[in-house]
N, C-alpha and C positions, 0 to 999 in steps of 0.2 A: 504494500500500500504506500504509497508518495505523500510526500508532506501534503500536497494539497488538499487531496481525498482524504484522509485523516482528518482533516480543520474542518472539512466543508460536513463531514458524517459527525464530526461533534457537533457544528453546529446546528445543525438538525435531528440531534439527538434529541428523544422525548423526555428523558429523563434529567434533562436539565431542570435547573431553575425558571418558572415562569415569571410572568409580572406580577401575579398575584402574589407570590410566594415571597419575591424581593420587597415588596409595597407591606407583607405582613411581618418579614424577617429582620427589613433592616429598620423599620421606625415604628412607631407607638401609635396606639390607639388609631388604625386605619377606619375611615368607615366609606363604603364605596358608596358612589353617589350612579345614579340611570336615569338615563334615554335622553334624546337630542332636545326635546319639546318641540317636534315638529311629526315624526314619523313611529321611532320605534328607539327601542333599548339593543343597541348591537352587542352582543355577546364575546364577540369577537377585540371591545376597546373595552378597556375599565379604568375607570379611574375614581376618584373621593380625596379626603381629607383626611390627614394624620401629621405626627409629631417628629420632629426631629432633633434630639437635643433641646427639647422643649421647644423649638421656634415652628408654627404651624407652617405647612406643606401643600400642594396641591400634588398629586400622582397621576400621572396616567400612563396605560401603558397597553399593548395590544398582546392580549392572551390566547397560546395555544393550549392544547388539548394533549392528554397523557395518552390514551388510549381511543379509539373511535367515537364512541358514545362523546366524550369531552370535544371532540375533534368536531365533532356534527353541530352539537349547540355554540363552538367559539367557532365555528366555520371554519376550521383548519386553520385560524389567525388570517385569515385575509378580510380586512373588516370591508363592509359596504360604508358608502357617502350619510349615513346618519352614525355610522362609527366616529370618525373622522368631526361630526358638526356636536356629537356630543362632547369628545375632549375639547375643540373650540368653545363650546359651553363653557366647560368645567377651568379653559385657560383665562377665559375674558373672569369669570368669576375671581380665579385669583390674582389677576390684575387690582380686581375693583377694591379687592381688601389688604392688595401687600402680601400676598403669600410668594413665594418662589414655588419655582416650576420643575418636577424631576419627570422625564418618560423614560417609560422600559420598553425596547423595541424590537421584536423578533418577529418578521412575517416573510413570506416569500414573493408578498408584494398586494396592492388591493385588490378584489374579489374584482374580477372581469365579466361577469355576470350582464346580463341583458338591462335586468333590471335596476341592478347599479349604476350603469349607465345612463336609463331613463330617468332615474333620481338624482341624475347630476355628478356622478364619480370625480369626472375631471376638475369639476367647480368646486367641491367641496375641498381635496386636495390643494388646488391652489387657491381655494380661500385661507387655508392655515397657511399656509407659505407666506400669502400676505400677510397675514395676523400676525404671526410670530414672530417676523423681523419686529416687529414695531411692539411687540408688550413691552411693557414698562416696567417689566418684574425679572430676575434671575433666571436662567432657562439651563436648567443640564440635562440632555439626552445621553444615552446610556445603550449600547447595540449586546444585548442578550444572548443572539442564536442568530438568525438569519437578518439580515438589514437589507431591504429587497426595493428596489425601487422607488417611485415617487408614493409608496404606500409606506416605504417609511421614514423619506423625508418629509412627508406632512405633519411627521411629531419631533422631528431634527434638527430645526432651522433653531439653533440653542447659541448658547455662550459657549458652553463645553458641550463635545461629542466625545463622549468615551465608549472604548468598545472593550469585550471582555479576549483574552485570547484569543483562543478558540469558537470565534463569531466570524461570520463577515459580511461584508458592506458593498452593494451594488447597483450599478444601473439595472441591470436583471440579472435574473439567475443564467448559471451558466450553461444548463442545457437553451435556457431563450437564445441567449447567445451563440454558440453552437447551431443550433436550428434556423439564427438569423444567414450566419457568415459561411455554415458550409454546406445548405440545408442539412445537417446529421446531428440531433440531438446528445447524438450516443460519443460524442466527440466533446462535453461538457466538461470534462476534467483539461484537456489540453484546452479547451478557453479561458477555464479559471486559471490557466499561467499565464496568459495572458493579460487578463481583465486584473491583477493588480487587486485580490479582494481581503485580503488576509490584512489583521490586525497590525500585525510590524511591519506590512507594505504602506498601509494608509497610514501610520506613523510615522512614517518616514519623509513621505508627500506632504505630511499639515493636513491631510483631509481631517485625521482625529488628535484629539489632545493627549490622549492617554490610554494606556492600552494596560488592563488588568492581570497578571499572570495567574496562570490557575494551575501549572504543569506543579507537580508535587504537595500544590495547598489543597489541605479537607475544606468542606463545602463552612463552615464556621471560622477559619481562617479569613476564606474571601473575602463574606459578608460582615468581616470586621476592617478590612481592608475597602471595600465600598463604601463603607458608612461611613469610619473615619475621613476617609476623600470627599466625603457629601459634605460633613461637617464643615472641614477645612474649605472647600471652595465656594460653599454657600455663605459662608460668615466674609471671604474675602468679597465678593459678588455683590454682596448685598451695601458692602463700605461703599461701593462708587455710586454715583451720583447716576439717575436717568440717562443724563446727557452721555457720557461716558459709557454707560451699559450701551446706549443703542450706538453709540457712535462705533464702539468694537464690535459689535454683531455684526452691522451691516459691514464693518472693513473685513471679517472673516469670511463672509462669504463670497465679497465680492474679489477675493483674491484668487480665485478659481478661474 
């Protein structure tokens, strides 16, 4: 097995950590908050309120499923356009009160579905892109397991992008890939050398700020290694001034 296949089979391991799991593990008193107030409650984005070193939080994060049954009710983590307008919800909210911003993000990108479509996919997608450059509040994104498209830069456009190891970060996955450039999906591992998707690739780039080791640390190691990082960058984050927040945000990604 090749480094790459290894990274890309962890990251789509089931048995990792979810967003729900990170949102109960690493902070206090979570309480998850549903639905868009226009359509429905996506199963597939969750997010609520909780504690962090005592300083309140806003969470969100798109949740896969351990086994089928989990996989059918989060949609395999591919959320539809009322996924996407509920965490916009849940971010304008903590705008309004001062809370800072963490997403957890593992998807293989948004639900292609007809009727996500018809409800607006692309709109809602880049309604967060616009939204999120411009909150007024702290924003760290966080790439879990698979970081798949503009499904998951609709919860990425942050101050900090960190990714854990053994994740990775894409314009598509690497069978799309493959399937685009030589029609042969089965040709996805020799794209992912290509495509640049592993953690200490985009580390390397400035695509991400930080990159989590996981090779030898127990799953309580990590998550005391996240937290402490959340502590430490949200307390810096929160010292600057609006001006300054937004002024870095937008210079971060306009550096691309």
């Amino acid at each position: 097995m090749t480094k790459i296949t290894r990274i890309i089979k962890e990251a789509r391991d089931q048995a990792r950590l979810t967003a729900l799991d990170y949102a109960e593990l690493l902070f206090d008193d979570f309480m998850e908050l549903h639905g868009d107030r226009s359509f429905r409650d996506d199963g597939a984005v969750i997010g609520g309120l909780a504690r962090l070193n005592g300083q309140a939080v806003t969470i969100i994060g798109i949740q896969k499923g351990r086994n089928l049954q989990e996989n059918l009710k989060r949609n395999f983590g591919q959320p539809h356009p009322e996924g996407y307008r509920k965490a916009l919800r849940l971010m304008k909210q903590a705008e309004k009160f001062g809370r800072p911003i963490v997403t957890f993000i593992n998807t293989a990108g948004a639900y292609p579905g007809v009727g996500a479509e018809e409800r607006g996919q692309g709109e809602a997608i880049a309604r967060n892109l616009l939204e999120m450059s411009n909150l007024r509040v702290p924003i760290i994104a966080i790439i879990i397991g698979e970081g798949g498209s503009g499904g998951a830069l609709a919860l990425a456009v942050a101050d900090r992008v960190w990714m854990l190891e053994n994740s990775i970060y894409a314009v598509l996955s690497p069978e799309g890939f493959a399937s685009i450039l030589w029609k042969d999906g089965r040709r996805a591992m020799e794209a992912a050398e290509l495509m640049k998707i592993t953690s200490h690739e985009l580390l390397e780039m400035a695509v991400v700020d930080r990159v989590f080791s996981e090779t030898g640390l127990k799953r309580q190691e990590l998550l005391a290694d996240i937290q402490q990082a959340l502590i430490e960058e949200l307390k810096h984050l929160s010292s600057q001034s609006v001006d300054e927040l937004l002024e870095q945000r937008y210079a971060r990604f306009r550096k691309y």
